[in-house]
DRENTI-841385 format. One record per residue (C-alpha): y, z, x; residue in one letter. Coordinates in pm, whole numbers, padded with zeros to 5 digits, always signed. Example, Ala and Ser with C-alpha at 12.3 -4.5 7.8 and 13.67 -1.06 7.14 Angstrom:
residues 2
-00450+00780+01230A-00106+00714+01367S
This chain:
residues 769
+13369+06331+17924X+13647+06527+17794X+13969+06606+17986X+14303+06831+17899X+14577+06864+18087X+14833+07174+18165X+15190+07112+18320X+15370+07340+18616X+15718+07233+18747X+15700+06936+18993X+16043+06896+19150X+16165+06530+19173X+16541+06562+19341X+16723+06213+19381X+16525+05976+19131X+16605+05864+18784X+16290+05899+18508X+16233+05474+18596X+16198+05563+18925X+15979+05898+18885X+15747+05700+18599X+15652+05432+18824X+15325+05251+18845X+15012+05478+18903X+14911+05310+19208X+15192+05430+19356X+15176+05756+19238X+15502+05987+19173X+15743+05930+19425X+15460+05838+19658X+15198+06127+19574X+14883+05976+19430X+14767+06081+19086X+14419+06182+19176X+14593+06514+19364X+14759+06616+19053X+14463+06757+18934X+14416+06991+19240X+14754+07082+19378X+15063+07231+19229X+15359+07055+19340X+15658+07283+19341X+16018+07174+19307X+16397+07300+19329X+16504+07241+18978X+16202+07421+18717X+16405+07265+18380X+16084+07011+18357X+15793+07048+18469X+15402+06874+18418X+15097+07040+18527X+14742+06868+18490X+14392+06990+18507X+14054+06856+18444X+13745+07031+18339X+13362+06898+18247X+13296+06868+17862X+12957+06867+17658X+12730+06595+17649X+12668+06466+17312X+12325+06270+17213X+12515+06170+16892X+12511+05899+16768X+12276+05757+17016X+12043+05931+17244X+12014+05790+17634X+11710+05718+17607X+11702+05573+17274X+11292+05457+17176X+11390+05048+17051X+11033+05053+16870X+11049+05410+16673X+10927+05363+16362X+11186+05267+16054X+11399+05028+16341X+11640+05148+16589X+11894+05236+16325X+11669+05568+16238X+11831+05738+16538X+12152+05759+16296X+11929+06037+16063X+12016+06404+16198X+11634+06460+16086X+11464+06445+16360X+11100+06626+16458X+11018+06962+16469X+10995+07079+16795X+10810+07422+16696X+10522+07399+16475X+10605+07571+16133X+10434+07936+16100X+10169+07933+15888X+10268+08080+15483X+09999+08184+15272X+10054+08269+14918X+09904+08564+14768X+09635+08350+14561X+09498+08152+14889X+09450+08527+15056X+09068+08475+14972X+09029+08143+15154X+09203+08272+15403X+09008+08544+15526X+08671+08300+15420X+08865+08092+15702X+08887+08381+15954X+08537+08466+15854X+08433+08099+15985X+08652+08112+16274X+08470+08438+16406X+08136+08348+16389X+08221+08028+16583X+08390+08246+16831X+08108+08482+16866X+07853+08163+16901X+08081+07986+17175X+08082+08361+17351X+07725+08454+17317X+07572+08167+17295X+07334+08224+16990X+07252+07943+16746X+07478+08039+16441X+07498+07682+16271X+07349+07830+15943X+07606+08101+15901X+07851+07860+16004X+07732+07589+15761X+07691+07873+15465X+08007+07967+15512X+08194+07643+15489X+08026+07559+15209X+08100+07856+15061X+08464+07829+15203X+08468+07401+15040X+08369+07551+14672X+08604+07870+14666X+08860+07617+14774X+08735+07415+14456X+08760+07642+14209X+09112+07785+14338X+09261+07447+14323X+09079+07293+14014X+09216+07594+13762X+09560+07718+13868X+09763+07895+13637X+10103+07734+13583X+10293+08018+13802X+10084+07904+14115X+10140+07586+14068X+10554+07704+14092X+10444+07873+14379X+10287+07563+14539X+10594+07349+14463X+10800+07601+14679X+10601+07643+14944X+10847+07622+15240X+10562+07398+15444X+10552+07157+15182X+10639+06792+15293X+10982+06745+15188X+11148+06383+15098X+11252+06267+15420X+10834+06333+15526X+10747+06126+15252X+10953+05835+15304X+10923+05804+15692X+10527+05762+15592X+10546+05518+15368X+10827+05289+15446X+10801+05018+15755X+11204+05064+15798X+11491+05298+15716X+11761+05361+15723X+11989+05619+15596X+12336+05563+15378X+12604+05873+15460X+12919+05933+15222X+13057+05928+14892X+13328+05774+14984X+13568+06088+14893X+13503+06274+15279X+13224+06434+15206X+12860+06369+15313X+12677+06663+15088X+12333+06710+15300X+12125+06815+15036X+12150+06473+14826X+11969+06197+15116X+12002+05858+15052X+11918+05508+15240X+11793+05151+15240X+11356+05119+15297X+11144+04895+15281X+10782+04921+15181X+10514+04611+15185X+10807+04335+15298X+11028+04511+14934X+11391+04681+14938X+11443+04946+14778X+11710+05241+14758X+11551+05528+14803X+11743+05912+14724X+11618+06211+14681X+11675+06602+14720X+11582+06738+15099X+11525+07107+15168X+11477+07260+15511X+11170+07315+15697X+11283+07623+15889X+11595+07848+15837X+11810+07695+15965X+11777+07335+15834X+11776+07497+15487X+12123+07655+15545X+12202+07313+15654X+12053+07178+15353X+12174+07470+15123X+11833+07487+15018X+11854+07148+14841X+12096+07223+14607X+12336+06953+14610X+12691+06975+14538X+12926+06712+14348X+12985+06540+14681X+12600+06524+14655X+12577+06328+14321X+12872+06132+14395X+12690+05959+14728X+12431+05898+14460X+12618+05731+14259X+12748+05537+14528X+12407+05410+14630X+12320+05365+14275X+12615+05097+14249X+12512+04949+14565X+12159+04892+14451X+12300+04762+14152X+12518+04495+14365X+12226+04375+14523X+11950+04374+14344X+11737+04679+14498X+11482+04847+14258X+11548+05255+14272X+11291+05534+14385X+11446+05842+14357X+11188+06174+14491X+11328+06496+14293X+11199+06859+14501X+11556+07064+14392X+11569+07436+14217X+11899+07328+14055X+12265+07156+14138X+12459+07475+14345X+12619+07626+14107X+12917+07812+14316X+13285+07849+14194X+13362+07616+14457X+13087+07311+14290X+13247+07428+13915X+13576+07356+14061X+13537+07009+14245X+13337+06880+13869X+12951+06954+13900X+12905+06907+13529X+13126+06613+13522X+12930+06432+13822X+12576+06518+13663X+12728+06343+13319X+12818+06037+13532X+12518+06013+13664X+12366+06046+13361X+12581+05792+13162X+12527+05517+13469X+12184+05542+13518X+12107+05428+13198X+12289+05140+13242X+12159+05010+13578X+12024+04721+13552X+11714+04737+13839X+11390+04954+13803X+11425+05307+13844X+11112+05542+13949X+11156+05869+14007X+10927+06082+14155X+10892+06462+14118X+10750+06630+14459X+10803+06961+14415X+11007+07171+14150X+11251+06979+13929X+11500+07212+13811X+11721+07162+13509X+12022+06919+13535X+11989+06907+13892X+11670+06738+13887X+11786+06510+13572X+12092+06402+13805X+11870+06174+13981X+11579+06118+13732X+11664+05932+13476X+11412+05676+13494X+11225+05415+13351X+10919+05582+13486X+10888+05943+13597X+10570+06059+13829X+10475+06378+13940X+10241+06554+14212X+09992+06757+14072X+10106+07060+14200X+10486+06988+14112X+10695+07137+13766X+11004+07020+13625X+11199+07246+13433X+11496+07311+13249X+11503+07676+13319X+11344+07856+13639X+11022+08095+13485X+11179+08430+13668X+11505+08327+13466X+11332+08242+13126X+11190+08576+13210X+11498+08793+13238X+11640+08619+12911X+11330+08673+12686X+11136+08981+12860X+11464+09130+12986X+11218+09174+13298X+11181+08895+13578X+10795+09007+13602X+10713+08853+13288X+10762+08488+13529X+10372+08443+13487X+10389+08451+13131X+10724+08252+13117X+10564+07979+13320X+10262+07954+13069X+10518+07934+12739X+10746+07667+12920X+10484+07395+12990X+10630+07307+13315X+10343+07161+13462X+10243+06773+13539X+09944+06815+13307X+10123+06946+13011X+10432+06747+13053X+10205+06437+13069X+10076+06578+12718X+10434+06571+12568X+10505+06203+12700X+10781+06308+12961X+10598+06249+13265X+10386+05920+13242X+10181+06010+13548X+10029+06214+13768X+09988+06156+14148X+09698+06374+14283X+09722+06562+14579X+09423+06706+14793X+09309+07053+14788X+09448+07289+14963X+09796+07269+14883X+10026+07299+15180X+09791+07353+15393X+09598+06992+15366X+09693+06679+15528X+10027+06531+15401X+09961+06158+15501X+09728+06128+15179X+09957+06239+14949X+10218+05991+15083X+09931+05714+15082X+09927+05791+14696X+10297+05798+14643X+10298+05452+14780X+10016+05342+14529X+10178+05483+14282X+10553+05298+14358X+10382+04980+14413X+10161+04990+14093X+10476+05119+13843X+10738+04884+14021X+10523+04563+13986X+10500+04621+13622X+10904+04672+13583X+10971+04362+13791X+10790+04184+13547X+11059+04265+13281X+11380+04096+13236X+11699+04297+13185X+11752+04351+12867X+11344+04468+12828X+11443+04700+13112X+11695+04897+12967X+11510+04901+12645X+11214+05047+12769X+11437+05285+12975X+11632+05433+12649X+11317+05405+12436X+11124+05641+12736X+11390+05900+12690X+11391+05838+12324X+11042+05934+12220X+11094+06280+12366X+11012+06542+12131X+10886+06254+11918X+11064+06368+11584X+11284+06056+11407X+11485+06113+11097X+11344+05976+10808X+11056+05900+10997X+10701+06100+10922X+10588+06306+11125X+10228+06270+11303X+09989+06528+11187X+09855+06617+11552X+10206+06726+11696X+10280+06931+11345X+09985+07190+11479X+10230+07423+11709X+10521+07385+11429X+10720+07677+11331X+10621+07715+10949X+10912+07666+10730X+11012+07989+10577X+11172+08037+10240X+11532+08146+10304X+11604+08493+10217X+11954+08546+10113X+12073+08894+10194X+12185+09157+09895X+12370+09489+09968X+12126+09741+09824X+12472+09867+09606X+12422+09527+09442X+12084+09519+09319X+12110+09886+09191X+12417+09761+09030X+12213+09482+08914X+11923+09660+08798X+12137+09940+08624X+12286+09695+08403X+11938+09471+08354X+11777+09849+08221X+12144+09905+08002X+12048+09532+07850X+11746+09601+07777X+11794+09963+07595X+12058+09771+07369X+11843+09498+07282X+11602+09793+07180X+11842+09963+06960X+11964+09630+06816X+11615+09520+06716X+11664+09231+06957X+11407+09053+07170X+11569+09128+07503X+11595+08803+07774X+11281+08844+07998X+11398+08584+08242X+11665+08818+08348X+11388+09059+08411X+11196+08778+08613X+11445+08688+08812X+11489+09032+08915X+11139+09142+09004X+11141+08806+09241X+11449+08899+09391X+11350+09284+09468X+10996+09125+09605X+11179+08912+09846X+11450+09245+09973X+11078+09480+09998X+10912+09171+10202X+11221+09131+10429X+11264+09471+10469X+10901+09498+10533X+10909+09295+10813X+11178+09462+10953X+10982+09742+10960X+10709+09623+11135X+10894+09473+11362X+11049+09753+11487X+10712+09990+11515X+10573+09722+11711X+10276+09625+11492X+10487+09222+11411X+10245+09019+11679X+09909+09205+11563X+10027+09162+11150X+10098+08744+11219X+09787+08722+11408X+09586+08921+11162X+09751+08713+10864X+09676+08362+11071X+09317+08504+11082X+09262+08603+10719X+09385+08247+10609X+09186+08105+10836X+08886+08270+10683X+08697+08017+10399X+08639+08279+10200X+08521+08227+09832X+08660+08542+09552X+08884+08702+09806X+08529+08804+10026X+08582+08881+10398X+08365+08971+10673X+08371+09316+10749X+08473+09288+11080X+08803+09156+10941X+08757+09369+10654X+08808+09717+10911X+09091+09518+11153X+09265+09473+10795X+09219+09871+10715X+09310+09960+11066X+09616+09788+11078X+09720+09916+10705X+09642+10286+10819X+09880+10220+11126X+10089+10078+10912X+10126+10418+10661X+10126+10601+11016X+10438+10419+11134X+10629+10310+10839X+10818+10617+10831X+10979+10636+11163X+11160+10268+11077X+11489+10311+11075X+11490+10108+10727X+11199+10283+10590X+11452+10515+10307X+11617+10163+10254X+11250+09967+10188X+11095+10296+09985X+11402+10249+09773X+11354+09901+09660X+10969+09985+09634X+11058+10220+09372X+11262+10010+09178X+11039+09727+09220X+10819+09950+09094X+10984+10071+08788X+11085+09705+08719X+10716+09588+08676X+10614+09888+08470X+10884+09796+08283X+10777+09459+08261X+10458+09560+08209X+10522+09764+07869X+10766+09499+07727X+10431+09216+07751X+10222+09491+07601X+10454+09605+07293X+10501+09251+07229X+10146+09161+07227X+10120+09459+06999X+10349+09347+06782X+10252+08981+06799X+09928+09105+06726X+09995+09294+06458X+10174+08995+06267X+09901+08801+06337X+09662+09070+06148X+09893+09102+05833X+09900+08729+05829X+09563+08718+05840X+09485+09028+05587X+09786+08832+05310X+09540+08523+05336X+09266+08711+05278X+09403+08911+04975X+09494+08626+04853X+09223+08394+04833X+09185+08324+04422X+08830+08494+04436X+08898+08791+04584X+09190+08837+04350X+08884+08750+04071X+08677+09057+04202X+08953+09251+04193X+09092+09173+03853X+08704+09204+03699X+08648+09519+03819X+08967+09701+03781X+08927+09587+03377X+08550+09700+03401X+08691+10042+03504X+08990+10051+03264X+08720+09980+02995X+08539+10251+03050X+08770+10513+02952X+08680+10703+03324X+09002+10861+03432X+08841+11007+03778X+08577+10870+04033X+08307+11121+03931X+08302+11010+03563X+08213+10675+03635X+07853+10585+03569X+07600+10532+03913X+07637+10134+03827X+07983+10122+03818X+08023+10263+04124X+07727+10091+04360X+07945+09790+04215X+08275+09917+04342X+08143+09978+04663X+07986+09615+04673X+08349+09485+04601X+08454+09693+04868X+08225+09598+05133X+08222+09265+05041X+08630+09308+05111X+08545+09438+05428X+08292+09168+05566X+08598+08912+05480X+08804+09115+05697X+08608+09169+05958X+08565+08758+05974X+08976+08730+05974X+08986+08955+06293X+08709+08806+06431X+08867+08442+06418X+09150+08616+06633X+08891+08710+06880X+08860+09098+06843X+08596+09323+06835X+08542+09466+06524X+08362+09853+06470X+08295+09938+06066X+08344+10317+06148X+08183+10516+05832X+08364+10817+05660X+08085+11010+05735X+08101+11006+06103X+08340+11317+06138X+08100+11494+05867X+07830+11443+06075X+07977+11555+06422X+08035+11877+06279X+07675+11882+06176X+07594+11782+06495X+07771+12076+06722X+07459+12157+06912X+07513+11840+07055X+07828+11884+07249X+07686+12088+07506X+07418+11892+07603X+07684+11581+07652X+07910+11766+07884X+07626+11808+08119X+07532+11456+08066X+07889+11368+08164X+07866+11607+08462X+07512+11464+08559X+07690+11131+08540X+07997+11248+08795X+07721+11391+09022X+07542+11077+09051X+07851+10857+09081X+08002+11078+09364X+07679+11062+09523X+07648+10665+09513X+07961+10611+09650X+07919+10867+09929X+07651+10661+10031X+07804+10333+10006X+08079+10432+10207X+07837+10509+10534X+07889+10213+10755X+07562+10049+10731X+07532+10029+10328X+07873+09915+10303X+07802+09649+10538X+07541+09552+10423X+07668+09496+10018X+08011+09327+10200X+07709+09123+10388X+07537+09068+10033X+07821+08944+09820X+07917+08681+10127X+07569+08532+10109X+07598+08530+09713X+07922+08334+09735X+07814+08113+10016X+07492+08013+09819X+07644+07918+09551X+07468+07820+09186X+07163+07661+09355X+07096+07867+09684X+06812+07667+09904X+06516+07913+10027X+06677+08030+10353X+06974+08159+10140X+06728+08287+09892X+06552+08518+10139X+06834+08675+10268X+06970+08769+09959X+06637+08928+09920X+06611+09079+10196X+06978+09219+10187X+06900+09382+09813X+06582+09523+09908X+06744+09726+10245X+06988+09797+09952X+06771+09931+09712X+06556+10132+09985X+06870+10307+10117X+06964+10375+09787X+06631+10522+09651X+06636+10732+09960X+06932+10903+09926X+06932+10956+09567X+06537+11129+09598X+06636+11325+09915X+06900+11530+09678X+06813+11723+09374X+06913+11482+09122X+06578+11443+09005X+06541+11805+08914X+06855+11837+08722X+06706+11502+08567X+06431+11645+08451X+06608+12006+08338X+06808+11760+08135X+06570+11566+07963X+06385+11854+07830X+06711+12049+07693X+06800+11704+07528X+06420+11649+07337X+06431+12067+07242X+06831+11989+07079X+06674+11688+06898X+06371+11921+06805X+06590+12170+06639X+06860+11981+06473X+06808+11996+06085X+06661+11700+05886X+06506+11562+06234X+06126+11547+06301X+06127+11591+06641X+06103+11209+06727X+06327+11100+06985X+06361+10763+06838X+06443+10889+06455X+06664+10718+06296X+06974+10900+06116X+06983+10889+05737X+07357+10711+05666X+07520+10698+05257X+07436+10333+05175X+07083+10429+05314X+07095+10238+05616X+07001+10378+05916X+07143+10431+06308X+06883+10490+06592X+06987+10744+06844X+07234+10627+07127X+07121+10628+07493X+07295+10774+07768X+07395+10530+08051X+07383+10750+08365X+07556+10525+08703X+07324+10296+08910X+07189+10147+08592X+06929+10431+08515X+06918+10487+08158X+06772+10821+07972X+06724+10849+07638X
């Protein structure tokens, strides 16, 4: 009951203040109290006056309610918690991926309706329907994506900490306070007990309605928040109490008012002291664990989660609007982050997974507390087991392993598979300096010319490699900017994934590789580096026909040493000098001052000498493998003889074009080409000893060959011209002088040797003579 009092003038003539501040009983100068409160007294004097008056006040329930239950479960102390029961049920929230079940559910509901009004016998529907409902609801909950699972961790019906640990504790009771004045509501902490054990038990608490979430500020704690923690934290400490900490927060509240009063310095202290603590620690994530909000209270020696929960370090719609620039792209956010209990299990941060029954919010909560309670039992009987120091060891070493990479230390091949490759730094050159560079390389090397001087081709090396790596940088940039960059890496990934044997692809790959390089062309020039890359093409370009020509002119020349070397040896051998020496005084002795007055024995021995010259020649070039042709004076003679010839061999030539052009147009239709990419495959793949199934389809793939080639060369009038051909070559033969008409007469040469006519090789290995 509260009371206030007012004050009106009360006279009191003849009395001093002893006298007028007598005992109550009495009253004031014989006027009870009691009629203070419902008469005004008046006086003479009005220099002092006291007026009172009583009103009814509100009647609290806090901190005890009148009629307080002394056997409610968690002890009589649990009247302290403001959390008390709903009184409203909670409306019903269906997310958009449940919408099937749902109307499955109102499907069921329905026909029971209809059989309770009618009366029919619909137990079959009924049962076909709930069986249908009990798979759908199955395959929903067996193969979520990773943004329904978010979606599941903040459902607003989901059981929230407080739910959990009035379910599985026998008593309770809750801690308020950080000791500073503040008692954040978000952060709820308190002593439990569960099977006869203590323990301290914190955790985040949202609302289950509207208004217990404003209350709650959405539980998003503030540094009064982590401070109460910490509080608890020592206290647990004190006495010995193991930890279980239940994390369900989107992140601390980040306001100006949190930045001001030290949020990041109270996460870092709880941080630094929970790794120190020197009782077990589980922590247990029931909904969404967000960033250093979540790690405030979780650093644990064990860390479970739901099923259905994710810890994060960044929200997916906020990953989204950093990467995508778009918070739509969550879905695909949520996939890339690996927020889920599954895939955090994977990367040894979570070290378990408490199941939870289908159906999401929507199933019974008292099962999923039943396994909570499992699970606290069965991790904190294995860290009472350890002493101290084993404690805090396996706590450090936990957070330790994470990300599993050691300096110094290699690394295991399994969790190398997702590594970024290690790219080959590219340092940057103005494109001034490498035409600087190059102008003076091309200056060096036109001196060295003129001076007779070898010129350095390392400098030219060094400067091909470094234009290669500006055109493959700028290349990229390119492609990134025309859109084509994920397609090219994937494409790439897949050609070196490809066990091919001589460069041979499938053509499949074969056309994605030509599509992509005819895109390519297509977009190249609307980069905004394309003049800059085209540039550097060209001189790269230049460079390496450069280089090119300075390996060929000093084979050449390397050759040519090699020849004269070779030719002095020969020239020099003591017998060939012999030779020479006995003829040239055989010739002197016969007076002959011209060719033609030398006798017909003189001269068959001269050209013996000669040729036998030659032959040692030819063996010298030979030993430097080349390819040696004896080409006879007579040759040019006889082409001029031979004029009616020329004809004829331009329309061999043409009839050769013809029946290229038309082999290739062939090959190039789809099936063909396919078919030879098909052919050369199996050829590689077989090897040097193919086994009969290998065997037949090479067969088989040269025979469709051969059939599609046969086809299309007898459909066209190749043949004919063939044929026209063939007789205009025999009637040339016919009617060239000192020829019988034989198509296989052989040519008269000067040392009366003799040359059978050459064949004409026309494409596709058909031969005409």
């Amino acid at each position: 009951m509260a009371s206030s009092l007012s004050y009106s003038p009360v006279a009191f003539a003849g009395a001093s203040a002893s006298d007028l501040l007598r005992s109550s009983s009495n009253g004031i100068s014989g006027v009870p109290l009691r009629t203070l409160g419902r008469a005004r007294l008046g006086a003479r004097r009005r220099d002092f006056a006291v007026v009172a008056k009583i009103r009814k006040g509100k009647k609290h329930e806090y901190p005890w309610p009148d009629n307080a239950d002394p056997d409610v479960k968690g002890g009589i102390l649990s009247h302290l918690s403001h959390f008390k029961p709903l009184k409203d049920k909670p409306k019903p929230v269906t997310l958009e991926f449940e919408r099937p079940l749902v109307d499955l559910e109102k499907k069921i509901i329905d026909v029971r309706k209809m059989a309770n009004e009618t009366g029919l016998d619909f137990s079959d529907q009924i049962i076909s329907l709930e069986n249908k409902y009990q798979q759908a609801l199955k395959d929903l909950y067996t193969h979520l994506t990773p943004i329904q699972r978010v979606n599941i961790a903040r459902h607003p019906n989901r059981p929230t900490f407080l739910d959990h640990v009035f379910s599985i504790t026998e008593k309770f009771v809750e801690l308020h306070g950080d000791r500073g004045g503040y008692d954040d509501p978000a952060i709820v902490t308190g002593v439990g007990t569960i099977d006869g054990r203590r323990y301290m038990f914190m955790g985040h608490q949202k609302g289950r309605n509207t208004k217990e979430n404003i209350q709650r500020n959405f539980g998003m704690p503030t540094p009064h928040g982590y401070r109460k923690a910490l509080r608890m934290m020592y206290y647990a400490d004190h006495h010995g109490f193991p930890i279980v900490t239940f994390i369900d927060t989107p992140g601390a509240f980040a306001d100006l008012k949190s930045e001001e009063l030290g949020q990041g310095e109270a996460i870092a202290h709880n941080l630094r002291t929970m790794f120190g603590l020197k009782v077990p620690i589980v922590s247990i994530v029931i909904g969404e664990g967000g960033s250093g909000g979540a790690l405030a209270i979780g650093c644990a020696n064990k860390l479970l989660m739901l099923e259905n929960a994710v810890f994060y370090v960044a929200s997916p719609e906020a990953c989204a609007a950093i990467l995508w620039k778009t918070a739509k792209a969550a879905p695909k956010a949520a996939e890339r982050l690996k927020i889920t209990a599954p895939e955090l299990c994977k990367l040894q941060i979570a070290d378990g997974i408490i199941p939870e029954p289908l159906g999401g919010a929507h199933a019974d909560p008292s099962w999923t507390s039943k396994q909570i309670k499992k699970a606290i039992n069965e991790s904190m009987d294995e860290l009472m087991k350890m002493d101290t120091p084993e404690l805090l060891k396996h706590r450090m070493l936990k957070f330790r392993k994470i990300g599993g990479f050691q300096e110094g230390l290699p690394v295991d091949p399994k969790k190398k598979v997702n590594m970024k490759k290690k790219e080959e730094p590219i340092r940057k050159t103005s494109d001034l300096n490498i035409e600087d560079e190059v102008k003076k390389l091309m200056q060096q090397r036109l001196d060295a010319k003129e001076s007779s001087v070898t010129p350095p081709q390392s400098d030219l090396d060094e400067m091909i490699n470094k234009l290669k790596r500006e055109v493959d940088r700028e290349f990229f940039e390119a492609v990134k900017t025309i859109g084509l960059k994920d397609r090219f890496v994937m494409l790439r990934e897949e050609f070196s994934k490809v066990n091919s044997v001589d460069h041979l692809v499938h053509p499949a790959l074969k056309d994605k590789i030509e599509k992509l390089r005819d895109e390519l062309n297509q977009g190249l020039p609307a980069a905004p580096n394309y003049e800059s890359l085209k540039y550097k093409l060209d001189m790269l370009k230049e460079l390496s026909k450069t280089k090119s020509l300075a390996e060929k002119n000093y084979k050449a020349s390397t050759l040519k040493q090699e020849i004269n070397k070779k030719f002095a040896e020969v020239m020099d051998r003591p017998d060939i000098k012999e030779k020479y020496r006995a003829l040239k005084a055989e010739i002197e002795n016969s007076g002959a001052s011209v060719v033609q007055d030398l006798d017909h024995g003189l001269r068959e021995k001269i050209v013996k000498v000669k040729k036998d010259i030659e032959l040692e020649l030819a063996d010298a070039l030979k030993s430097l493998d080349l390819d040696v042709e004896v080409v006879n004076s007579k040759v040019k003679e006889l082409s001029e003889q031979q004029t009616s010839f020329s004809d004829v061999k331009v329309k061999i030539q043409e009839l050769n074009e013809e029946i290229k052009e038309r082999i290739e147009n062939v090959i190039k239709s789809s099936d063909l080409k396919d078919k030879i990419e098909l052919l050369k495959l199996e050829v590689a793949k077989a090897g040097k000893t193919p086994n009969a199934v290998s065997k037949n389809r090479i067969a088989a793939l040269e025979q469709q060959i051969k059939q599609s080639l046969a086809v299309a060369l007898d459909s066209s009038n190749l043949k004919e011209k063939h044929e026209k051909l063939k007789a205009e070559i025999s009637k040339t033969i016919e009617s060239s002088e000192g020829l019988d008409g034989s198509p296989e007469k052989q040519y008269a040469k000067e040392d009366d040797s003799t040359y059978a006519e050459p064949r004409v090789e026309i494409g596709a290995n058909r031969t005409f003579a």
